[in-house]
C-alpha positions as CSV (number, residue, x, y, z in Angstrom):
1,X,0.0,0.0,0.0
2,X,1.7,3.8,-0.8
3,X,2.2,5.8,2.3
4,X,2.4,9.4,2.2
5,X,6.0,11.2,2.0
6,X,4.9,14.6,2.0
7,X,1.6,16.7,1.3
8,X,0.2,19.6,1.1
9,X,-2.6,22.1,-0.3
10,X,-2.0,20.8,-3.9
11,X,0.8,18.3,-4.2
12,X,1.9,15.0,-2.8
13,X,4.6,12.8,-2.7
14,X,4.1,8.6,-2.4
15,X,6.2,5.8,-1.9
16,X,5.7,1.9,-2.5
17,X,6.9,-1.2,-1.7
18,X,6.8,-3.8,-4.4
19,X,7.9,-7.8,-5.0
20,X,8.8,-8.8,-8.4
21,X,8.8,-12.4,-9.5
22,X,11.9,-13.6,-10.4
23,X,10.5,-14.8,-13.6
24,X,8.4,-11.7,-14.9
25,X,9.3,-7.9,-16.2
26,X,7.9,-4.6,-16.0
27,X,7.4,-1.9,-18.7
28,X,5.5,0.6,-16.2
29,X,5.4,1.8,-12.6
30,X,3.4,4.5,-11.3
31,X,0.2,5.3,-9.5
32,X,-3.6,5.8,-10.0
33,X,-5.6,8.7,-8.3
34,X,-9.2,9.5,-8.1
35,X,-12.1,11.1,-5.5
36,X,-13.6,8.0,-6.5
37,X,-12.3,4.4,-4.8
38,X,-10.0,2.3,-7.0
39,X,-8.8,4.5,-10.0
40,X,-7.4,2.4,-12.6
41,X,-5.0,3.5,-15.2
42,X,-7.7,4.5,-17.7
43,X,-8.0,7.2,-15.0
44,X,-5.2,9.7,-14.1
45,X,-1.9,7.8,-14.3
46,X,1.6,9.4,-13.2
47,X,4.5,7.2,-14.0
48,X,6.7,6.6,-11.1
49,X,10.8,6.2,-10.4
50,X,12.0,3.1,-9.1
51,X,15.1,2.5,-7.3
52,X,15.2,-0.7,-6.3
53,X,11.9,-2.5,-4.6
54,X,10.6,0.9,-3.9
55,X,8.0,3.4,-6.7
56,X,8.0,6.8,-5.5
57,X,6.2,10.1,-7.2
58,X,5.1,13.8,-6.7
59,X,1.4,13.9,-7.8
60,X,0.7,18.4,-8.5
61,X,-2.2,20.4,-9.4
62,X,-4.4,18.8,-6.6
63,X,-7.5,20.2,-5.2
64,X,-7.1,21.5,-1.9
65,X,-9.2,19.9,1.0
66,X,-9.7,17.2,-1.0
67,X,-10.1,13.3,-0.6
68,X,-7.8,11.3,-3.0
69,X,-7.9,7.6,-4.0
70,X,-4.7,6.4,-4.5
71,X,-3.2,3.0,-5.9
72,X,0.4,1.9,-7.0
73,X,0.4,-0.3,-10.2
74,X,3.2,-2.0,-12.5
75,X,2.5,-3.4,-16.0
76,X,4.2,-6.7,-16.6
77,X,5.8,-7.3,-19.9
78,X,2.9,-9.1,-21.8
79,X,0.9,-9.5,-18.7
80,X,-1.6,-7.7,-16.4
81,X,-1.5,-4.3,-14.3
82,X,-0.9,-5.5,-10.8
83,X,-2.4,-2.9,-8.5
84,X,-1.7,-1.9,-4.7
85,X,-4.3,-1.8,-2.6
86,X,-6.5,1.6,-2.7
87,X,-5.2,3.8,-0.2
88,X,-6.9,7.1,0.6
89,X,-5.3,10.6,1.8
90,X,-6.5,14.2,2.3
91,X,-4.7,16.9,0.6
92,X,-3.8,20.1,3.3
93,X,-6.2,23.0,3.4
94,X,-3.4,25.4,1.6
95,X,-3.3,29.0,1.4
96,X,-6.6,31.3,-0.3
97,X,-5.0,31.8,-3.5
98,X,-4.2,28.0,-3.9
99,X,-7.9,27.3,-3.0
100,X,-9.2,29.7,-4.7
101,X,-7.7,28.3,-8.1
102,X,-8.1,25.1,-7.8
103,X,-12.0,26.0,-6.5
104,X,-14.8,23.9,-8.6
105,X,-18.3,24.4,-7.4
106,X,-21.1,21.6,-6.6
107,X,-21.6,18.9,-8.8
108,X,-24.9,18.2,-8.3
109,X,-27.7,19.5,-11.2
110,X,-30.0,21.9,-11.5
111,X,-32.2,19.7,-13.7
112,X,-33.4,16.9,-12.0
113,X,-35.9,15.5,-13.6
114,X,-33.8,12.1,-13.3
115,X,-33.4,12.0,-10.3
116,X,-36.8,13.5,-9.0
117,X,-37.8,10.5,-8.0
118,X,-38.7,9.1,-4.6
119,X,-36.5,5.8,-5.2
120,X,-33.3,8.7,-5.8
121,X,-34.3,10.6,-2.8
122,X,-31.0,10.1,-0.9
123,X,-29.6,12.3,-4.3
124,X,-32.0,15.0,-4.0
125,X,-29.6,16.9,-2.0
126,X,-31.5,20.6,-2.3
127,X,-33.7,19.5,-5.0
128,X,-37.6,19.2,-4.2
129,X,-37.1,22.4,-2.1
130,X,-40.6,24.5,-1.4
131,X,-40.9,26.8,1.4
132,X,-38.0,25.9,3.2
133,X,-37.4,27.0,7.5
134,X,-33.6,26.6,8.5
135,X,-32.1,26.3,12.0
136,X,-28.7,25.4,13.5
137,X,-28.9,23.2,15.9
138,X,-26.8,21.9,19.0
139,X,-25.1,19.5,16.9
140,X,-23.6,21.9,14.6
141,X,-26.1,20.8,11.9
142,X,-28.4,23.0,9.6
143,X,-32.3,21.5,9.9
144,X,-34.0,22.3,7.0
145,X,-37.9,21.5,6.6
146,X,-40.8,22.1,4.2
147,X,-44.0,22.4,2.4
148,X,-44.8,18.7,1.0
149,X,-44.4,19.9,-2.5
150,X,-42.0,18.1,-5.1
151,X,-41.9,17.4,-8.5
152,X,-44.6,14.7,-9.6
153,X,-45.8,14.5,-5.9
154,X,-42.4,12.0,-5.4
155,X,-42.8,13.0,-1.5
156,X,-46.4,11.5,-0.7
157,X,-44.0,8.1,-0.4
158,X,-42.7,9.3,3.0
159,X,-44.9,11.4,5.4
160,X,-45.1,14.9,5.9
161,X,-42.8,18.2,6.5
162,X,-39.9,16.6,4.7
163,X,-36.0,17.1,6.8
164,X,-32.9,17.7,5.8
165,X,-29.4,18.5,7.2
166,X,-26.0,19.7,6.4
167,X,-22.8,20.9,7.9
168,X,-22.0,23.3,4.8
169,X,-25.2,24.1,3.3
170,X,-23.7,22.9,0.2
171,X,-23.8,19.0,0.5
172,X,-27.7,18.0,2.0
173,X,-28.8,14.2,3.5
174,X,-32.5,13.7,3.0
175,X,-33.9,12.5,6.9
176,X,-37.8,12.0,5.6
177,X,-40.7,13.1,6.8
178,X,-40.8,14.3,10.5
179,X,-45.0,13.5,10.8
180,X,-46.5,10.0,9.4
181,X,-50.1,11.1,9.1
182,X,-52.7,13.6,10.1
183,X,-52.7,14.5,13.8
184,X,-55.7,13.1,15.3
185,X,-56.7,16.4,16.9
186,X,-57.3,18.7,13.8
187,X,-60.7,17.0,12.6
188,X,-62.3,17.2,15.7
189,X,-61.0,21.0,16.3
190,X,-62.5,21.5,12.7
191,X,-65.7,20.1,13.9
192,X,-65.8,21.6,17.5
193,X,-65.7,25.3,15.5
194,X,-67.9,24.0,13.0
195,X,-70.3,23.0,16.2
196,X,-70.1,26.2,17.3
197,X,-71.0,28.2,14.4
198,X,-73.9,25.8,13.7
199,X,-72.6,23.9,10.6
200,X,-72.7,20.1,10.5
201,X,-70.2,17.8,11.2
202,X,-67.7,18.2,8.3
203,X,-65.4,14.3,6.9
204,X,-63.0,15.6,4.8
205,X,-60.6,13.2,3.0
206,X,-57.8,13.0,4.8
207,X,-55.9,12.5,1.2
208,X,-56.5,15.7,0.6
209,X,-55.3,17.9,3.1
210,X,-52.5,20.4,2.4
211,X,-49.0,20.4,4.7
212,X,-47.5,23.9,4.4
213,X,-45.0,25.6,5.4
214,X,-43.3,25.2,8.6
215,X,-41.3,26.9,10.8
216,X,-38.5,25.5,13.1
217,X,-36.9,27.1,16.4
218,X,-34.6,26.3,18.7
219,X,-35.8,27.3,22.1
220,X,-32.7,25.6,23.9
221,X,-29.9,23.0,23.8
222,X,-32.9,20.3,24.4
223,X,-35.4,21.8,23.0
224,X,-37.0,22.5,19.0
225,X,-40.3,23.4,18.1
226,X,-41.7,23.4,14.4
227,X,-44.5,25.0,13.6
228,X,-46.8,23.7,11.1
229,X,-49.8,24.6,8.3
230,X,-52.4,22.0,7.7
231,X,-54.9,23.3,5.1
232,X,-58.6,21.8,5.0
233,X,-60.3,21.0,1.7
234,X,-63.2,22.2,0.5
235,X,-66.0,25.1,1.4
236,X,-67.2,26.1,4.8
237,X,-71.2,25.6,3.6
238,X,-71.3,23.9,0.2
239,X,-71.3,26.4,-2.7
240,X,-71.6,29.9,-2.2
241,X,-69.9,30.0,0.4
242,X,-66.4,30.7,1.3
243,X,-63.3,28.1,1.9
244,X,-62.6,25.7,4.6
245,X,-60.3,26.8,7.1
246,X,-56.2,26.2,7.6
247,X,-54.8,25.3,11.6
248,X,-51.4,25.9,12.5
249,X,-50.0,23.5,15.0
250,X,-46.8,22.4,16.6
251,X,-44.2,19.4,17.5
252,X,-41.4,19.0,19.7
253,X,-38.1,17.6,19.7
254,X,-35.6,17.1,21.8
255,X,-32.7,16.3,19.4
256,X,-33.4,17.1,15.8
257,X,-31.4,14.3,14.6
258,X,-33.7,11.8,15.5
259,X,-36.0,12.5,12.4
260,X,-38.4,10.1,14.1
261,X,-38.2,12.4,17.7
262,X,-40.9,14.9,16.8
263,X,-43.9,14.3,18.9
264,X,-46.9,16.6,17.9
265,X,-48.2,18.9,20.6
266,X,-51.6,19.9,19.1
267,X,-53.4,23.2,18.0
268,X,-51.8,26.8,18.2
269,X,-54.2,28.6,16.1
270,X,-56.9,28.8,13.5
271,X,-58.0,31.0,10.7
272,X,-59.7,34.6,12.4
273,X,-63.0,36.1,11.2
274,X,-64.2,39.7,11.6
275,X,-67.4,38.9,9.4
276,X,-69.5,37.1,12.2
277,X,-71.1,34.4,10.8
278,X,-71.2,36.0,7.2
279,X,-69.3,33.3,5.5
280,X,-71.8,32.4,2.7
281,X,-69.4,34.3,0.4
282,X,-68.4,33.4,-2.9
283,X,-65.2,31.8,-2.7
284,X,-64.0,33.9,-6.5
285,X,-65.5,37.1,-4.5
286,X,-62.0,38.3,-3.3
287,X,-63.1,41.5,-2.4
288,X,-65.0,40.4,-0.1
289,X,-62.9,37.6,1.6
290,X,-64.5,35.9,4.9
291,X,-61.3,35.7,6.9
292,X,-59.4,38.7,8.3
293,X,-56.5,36.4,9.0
294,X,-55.4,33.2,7.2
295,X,-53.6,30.9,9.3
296,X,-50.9,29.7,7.7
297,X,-47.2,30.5,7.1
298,X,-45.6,31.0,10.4
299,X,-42.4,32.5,11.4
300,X,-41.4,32.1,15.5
301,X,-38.8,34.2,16.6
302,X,-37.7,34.4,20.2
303,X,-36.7,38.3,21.2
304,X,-34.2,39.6,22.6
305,X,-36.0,39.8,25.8
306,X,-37.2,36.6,25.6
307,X,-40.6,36.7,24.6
308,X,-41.9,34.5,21.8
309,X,-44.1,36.0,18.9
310,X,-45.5,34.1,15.9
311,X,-46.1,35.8,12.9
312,X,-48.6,34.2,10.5
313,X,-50.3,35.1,7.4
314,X,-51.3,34.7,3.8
315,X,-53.1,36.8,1.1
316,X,-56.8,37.8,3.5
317,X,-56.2,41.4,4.7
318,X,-52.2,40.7,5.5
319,X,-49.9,39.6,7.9
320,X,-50.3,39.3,11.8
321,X,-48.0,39.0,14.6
322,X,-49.5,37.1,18.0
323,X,-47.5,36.7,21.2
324,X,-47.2,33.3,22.1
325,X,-46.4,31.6,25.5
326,X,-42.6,30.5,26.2
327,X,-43.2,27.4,28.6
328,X,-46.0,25.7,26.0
329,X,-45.0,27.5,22.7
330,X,-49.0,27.9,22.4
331,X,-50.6,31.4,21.5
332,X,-50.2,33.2,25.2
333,X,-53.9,34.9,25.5
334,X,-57.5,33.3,25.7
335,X,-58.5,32.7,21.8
336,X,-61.9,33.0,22.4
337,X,-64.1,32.1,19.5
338,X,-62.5,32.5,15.9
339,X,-65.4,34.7,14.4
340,X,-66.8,37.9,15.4
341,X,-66.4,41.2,15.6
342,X,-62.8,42.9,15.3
343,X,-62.9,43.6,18.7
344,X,-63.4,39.8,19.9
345,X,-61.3,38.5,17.7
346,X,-58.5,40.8,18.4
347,X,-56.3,37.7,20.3
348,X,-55.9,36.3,17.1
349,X,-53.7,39.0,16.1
350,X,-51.9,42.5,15.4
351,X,-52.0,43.6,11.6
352,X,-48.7,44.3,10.9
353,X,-48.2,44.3,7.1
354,X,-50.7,45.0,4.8
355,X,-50.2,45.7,0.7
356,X,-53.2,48.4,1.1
357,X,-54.9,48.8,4.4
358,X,-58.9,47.4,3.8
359,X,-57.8,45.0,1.0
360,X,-59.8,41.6,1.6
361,X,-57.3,40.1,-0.8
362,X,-53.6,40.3,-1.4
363,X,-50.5,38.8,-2.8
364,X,-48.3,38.8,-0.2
365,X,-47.6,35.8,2.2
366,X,-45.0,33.9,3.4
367,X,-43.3,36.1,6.5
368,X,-40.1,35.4,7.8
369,X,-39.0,37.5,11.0
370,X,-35.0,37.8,12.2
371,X,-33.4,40.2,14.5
372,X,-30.2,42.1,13.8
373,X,-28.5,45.0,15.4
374,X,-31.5,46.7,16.8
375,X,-34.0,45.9,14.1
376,X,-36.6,43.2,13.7
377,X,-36.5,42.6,9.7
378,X,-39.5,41.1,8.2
379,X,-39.4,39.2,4.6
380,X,-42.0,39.1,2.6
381,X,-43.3,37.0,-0.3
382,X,-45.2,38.8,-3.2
383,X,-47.5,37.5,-5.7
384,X,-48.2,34.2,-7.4
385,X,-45.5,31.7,-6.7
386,X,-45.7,30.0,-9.9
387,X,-43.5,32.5,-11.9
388,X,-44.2,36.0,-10.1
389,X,-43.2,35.5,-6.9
390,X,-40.7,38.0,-5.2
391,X,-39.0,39.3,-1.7
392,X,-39.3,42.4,0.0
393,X,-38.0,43.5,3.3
394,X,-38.9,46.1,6.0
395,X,-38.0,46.6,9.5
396,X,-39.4,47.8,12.8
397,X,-37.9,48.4,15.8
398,X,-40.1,46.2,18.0
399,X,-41.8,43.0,16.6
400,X,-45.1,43.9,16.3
401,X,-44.3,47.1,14.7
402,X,-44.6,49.5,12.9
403,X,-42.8,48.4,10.0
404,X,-40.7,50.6,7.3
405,X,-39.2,50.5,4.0
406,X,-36.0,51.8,2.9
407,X,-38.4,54.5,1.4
408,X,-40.4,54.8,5.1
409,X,-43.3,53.6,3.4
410,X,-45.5,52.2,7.0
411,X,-46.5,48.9,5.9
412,X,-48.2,48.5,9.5
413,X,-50.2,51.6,10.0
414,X,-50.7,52.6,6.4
415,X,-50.0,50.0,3.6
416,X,-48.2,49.6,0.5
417,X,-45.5,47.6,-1.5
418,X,-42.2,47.7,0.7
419,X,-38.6,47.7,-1.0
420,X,-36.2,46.9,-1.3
421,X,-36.5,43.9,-3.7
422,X,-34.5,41.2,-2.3
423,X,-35.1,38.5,-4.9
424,X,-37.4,38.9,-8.4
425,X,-37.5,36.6,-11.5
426,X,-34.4,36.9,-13.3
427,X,-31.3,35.3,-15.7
428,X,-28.0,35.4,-16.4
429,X,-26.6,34.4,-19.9
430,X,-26.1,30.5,-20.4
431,X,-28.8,29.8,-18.0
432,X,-32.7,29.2,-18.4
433,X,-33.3,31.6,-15.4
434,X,-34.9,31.1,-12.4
435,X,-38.8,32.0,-11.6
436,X,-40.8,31.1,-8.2
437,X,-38.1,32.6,-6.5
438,X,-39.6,33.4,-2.9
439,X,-40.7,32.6,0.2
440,X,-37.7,32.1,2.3
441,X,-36.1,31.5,5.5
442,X,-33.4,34.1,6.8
443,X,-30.8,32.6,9.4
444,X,-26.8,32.7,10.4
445,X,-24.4,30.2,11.1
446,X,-23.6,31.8,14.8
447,X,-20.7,33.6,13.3
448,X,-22.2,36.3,12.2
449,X,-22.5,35.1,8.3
450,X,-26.4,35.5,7.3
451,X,-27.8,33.4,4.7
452,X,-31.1,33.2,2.7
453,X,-32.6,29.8,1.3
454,X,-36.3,29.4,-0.4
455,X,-36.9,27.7,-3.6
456,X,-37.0,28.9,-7.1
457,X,-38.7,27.4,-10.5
458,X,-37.2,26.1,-13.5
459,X,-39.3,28.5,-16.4
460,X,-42.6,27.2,-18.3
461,X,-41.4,24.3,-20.8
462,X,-38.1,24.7,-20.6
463,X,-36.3,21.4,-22.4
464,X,-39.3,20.8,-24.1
465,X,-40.4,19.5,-20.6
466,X,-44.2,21.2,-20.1
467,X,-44.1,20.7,-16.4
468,X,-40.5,22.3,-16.0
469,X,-41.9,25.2,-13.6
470,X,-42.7,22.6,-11.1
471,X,-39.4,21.4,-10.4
472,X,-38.1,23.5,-7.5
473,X,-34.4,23.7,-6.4
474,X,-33.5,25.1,-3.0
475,X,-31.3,28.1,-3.2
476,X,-28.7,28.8,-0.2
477,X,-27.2,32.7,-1.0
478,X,-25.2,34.8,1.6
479,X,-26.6,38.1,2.5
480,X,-24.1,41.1,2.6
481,X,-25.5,44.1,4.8
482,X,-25.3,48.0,3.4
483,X,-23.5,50.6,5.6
484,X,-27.5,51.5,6.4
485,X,-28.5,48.2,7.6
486,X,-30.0,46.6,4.9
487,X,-30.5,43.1,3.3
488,X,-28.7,42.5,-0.2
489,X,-29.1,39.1,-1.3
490,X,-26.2,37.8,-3.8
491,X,-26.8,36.9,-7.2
492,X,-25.0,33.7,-7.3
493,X,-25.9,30.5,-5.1
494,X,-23.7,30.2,-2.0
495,X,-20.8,27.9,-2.8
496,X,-17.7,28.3,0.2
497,X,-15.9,30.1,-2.6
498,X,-12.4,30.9,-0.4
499,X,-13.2,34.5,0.4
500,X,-9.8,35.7,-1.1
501,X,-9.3,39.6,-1.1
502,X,-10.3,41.6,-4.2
503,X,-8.2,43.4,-5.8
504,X,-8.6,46.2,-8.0
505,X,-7.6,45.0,-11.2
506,X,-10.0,42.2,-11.0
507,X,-12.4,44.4,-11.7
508,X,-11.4,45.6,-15.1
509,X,-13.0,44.0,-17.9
510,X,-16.6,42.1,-19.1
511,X,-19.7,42.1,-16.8
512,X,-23.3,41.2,-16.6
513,X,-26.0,43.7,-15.0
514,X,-29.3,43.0,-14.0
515,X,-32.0,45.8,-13.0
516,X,-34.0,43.9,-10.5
517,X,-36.7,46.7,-10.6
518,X,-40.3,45.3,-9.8
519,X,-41.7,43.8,-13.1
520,X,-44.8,41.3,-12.5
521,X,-43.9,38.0,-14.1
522,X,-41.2,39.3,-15.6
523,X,-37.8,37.8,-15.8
524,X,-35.1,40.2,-15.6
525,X,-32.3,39.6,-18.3
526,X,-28.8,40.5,-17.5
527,X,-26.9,43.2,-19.8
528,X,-23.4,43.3,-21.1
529,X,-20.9,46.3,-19.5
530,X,-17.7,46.3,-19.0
531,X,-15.1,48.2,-16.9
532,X,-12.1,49.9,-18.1
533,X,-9.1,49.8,-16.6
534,X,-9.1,54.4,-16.9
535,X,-12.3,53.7,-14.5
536,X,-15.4,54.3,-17.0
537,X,-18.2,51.6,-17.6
538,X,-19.0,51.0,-21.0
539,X,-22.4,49.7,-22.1
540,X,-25.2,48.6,-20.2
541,X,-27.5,51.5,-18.2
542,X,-24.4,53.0,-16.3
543,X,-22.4,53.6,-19.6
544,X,-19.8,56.5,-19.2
545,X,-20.1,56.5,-15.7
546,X,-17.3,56.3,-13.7
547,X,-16.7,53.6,-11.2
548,X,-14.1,53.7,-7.8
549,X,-13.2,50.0,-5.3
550,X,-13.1,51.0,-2.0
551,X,-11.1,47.2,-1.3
552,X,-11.2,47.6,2.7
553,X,-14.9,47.4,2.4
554,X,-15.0,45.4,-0.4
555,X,-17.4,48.4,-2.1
556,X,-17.4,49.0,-5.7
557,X,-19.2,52.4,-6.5
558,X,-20.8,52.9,-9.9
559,X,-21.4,56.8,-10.5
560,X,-23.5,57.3,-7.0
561,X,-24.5,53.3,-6.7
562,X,-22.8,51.3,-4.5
563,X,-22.3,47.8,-5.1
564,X,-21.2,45.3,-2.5
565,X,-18.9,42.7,-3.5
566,X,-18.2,38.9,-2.9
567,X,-16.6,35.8,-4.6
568,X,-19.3,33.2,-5.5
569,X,-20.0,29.9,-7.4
570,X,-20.8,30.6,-11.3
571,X,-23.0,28.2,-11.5
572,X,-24.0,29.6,-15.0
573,X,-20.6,28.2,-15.9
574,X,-19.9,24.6,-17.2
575,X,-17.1,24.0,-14.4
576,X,-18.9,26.2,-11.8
577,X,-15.8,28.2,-11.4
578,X,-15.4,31.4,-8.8
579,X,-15.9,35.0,-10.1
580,X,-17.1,38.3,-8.7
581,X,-20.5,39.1,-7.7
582,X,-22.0,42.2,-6.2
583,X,-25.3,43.9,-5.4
584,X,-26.8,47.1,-4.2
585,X,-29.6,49.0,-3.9
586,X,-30.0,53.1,-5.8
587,X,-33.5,53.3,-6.3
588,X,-33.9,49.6,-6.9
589,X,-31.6,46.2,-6.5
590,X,-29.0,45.5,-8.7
591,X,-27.2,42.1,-9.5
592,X,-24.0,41.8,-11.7
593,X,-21.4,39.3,-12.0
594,X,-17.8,39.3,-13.7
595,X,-18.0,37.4,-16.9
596,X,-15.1,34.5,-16.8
């Protein structure tokens, strides 16, 4: 078997031990190497020296932090290749510039449609993605869970609330579903309201529920909640009337690892009426919407004081924020019936994002809530998630509000589309694009590196495949923070490009811009500048504008626009190689990357 000599970011240097039969010759020595387990010589082959019964060799151009397969061989004269046995080693971590050249994205595709399967599910890694939640956990672990969505319904085979995990956010293991069926307490809560507001008993199939998504917390060391959507089918009172109600609910782990641990602990809250018992409504009358609050879509966030606040809330009249109860994660006041007047049903909920105040019916859902440096930052999913969908992003100093735009537009108090846009339908050359592209979870790694996951779409019939837009791959992106505190997500999929320091002159030369300015259903194409080494742009919107690199912030400034940089995964490229992203926000969100 080879031992190792010498190693080190991207070299190494073997020796062998070999016997020779008296009666037989050689024409060949050397060694075999692979990531894969027993290269052969119709692999990478590097002839070796021999000086007497020992093969030795320098192997170069290695991969840093990588695992290598390595075997010893000799051809016999007219014979067979005799190999060593398959010895593995890890090349050294070596220095940025080292990893950074030798740096090759992930491997695995964007098109799955092979693999979509439920039989391939342990090669999914982040595709079948919808509505992700993401927490670390005690165990160093990112948890990621979800919507049961995937592509041809592959994930009906295994439960509900589909987990995940990974150490890197790069490479993911598929755990399965974290519920097996229906809990046993949601259709008699659906027929104890029903009771109550003098409907019969309702028998819904329990086929055809819907699991949305959920969202997971970590309360401490021992403790994780996840907080779930369960949609009922069908009217409230047979036609003319409007929809059945959604509950959300909530399980409990004590060690997130044990995909099997989650042990439901019943009802948190239902869907709120101000209408009374007005719910013969038409359910295409959208104006007129039964339900104030929709409950669905929660975000749990534990303050910095240690109170813990759900917000909840899709399309209806917006997006609510109820305090809940630390010790049994349940909402913390007396619910009270869930139809009435405003005034009784005001334990239900605080209003605290709205599209346009007295709307019945909006497209906006999906809230996700964080806290950073003094500001509560609430995400926000816009329009139809099929190909419209989009994120926007306002902030309040305390978590039920008021909430403002970058522009101070009050989303609480007064209504209207917040900005910036934090993600919007969009493509880079030698790519389809991406569409779907919203309703996300918002977390760090405890080190003060923020990240941003949710799914996005493949377009409509893209391949010739008609039901392309339904497969959805998870996207993992860092977030970069402006000098005023706000959100820019990056325009290429996180990667653990080696965060080598920019220099100027890597600037100069070919670029692509997109103007991520709202456009509904629209997907924003990138355009061709470039940057001149006497500091002008040519082509694109900014042409003849100057442009300065401020390279201790990492801050490239484009006429008044500043653009904050970062080395990503091209994953537009056939190799996935590193390059230079950036974003910013003048007016609207801007994405670029340097063309390699």
């Amino acid at each position: 078997m080879p031992t190792t000599l010498e190693s080190g970011g991207t070299y190494a240097s073997f020796a062998a031990l070999f016997h020779q039969k008296s009666d037989s010759r050689y024409t060949k020595a050397g060694y075999v190497i692979s990531e894969t387990p027993n290269p052969t010589i119709y692999g990478s082959v590097y002839e070796g020296t021999v000086s007497g019964d020992t093969i030795k060799v320098t192997i170069t151009d290695l991969a840093p932090g990588t695992d290598y397969h390595v075997r010893a061989f000799m051809n016999e004269y007219k014979g067979n290749v005799i190999y060593s046995q398959d010895f593995v080693f890890t090349t050294g971590e070596g220095t940025l510039e080292e990893q950074l050249a030798n740096y090759r994205g992930p491997k695995y595709p964007d098109y799955y449609v092979e693999l979509s399967g439920w039989s391939s599910r342990d090669q999914w890694n982040l595709a079948n993605v919808h509505d992700p939640s993401v927490m670390m956990a005690n165990d160093g672990y990112f948890y990621m869970y979800q919507t049961d969505a995937s592509y041809g319904n592959a994930h009906v085979e295994g439960g509900h609330f589909h987990g995940r995990r990974s150490k890197d956010l790069i490479n993911w293991e598929y755990l399965g579903g974290t519920m097996p069926a229906l809990p046993e307490w949601v259709v008699p809560k659906l027929n104890e309201i029903r009771e109550g507001m003098g409907l019969p008993t309702a028998n819904p199939d329990v086929n055809t529920f819907g699991y949305w998504a959920p969202s997971v917390v970590k309360v401490k060391d021992d403790l994780y909640r996840m907080y779930y959507s369960i949609v009922v089918p069908g009217l409230i009172d047979g036609d003319n009337s409007w929809g059945e109600r959604a509950f959300i609910g909530m399980m409990e782990n004590t060690n997130p690892a044990n995909n099997d641990g989650w042990e439901d602990k019943g009802y948190v809250i239902t869907n709120s009426s101000d209408k009374g018992l007005d719910f013969h409504v038409s359910p295409t009358d959208w104006a007129n919407c039964y339900y104030k609050f929709n409950a669905i879509d929660p975000s749990v966030i534990i303050t910095e004081s240690g109170e813990h606040w759900m917000i909840y809330g899709s399309w209806n009249c917006g997006i609510a924020a109820v305090k809940l109860d630390p010790a049994t994660g349940k909402v913390a006041a007396e619910l009270g019936n869930c139809w009435g007047t405003d005034a009784e049903i005001a334990n239900y909920g605080k209003l605290i994002a709205t599209r346009q105040m007295g709307n019945r019916w909006q497209a906006s859902e999906g809230p996700e809530v964080i806290y950073r440096d003094g500001y509560y930052y609430l995400f926000l999913a816009y329009d139809g998630l099929d190909v419209p969908y989009n994120t926007r992003v306002a902030r309040s100093r305390n978590i039920d509000g008021p909430y403002l735009d970058m522009n101070g537009t009050n989303i609480t108090e007064v209504g209207g589309d917040a900005y910036p846009i934090v993600t919007h339908p969009y493509r880079f050359n030698n790519s389809p694009g991406w569409v779907g592209f919203s309703h996300c979870t918002v977390f760090n790694d405890g080190e003060g590196n923020w990240f941003y996951a949710s799914q996005a779409r493949f377009p409509a019939n893209y391949n010739g495949n008609e039901f392309s837009n339904a497969l959805m791959m998870g996207h993992v992106r860092s977030i970069v923070w402006t000098k005023e505190g706000w959100p820019l997500v990056m325009p290429e999929r996180y990667g653990n490009v080696p965060q080598l320091a920019i220099a100027e002159e890597e600037l100069i030369g070919n670029w692509e811009l997109i103007d991520l300015s709202y456009a509904y259903a629209v997907m924003k194409e990138s355009a061709n500048m470039t940057l001149t080494a006497d500091h002008k742009v040519s082509g694109g919107s900014w042409d003849g504008a100057d442009w300065n690199f401020d390279a201790t912030n990492g801050i490239l400034t484009v006429g008044e626009t500043e653009l904050y940089l970062k080395r990503e995964c091209d994953w537009e490229n056939a190799d996935r190689r590193a390059t230079i992203v950036f974003a910013g926000i003048k007016g609207t969100t801007y994405w670029g990357k340097k063309s390699i």
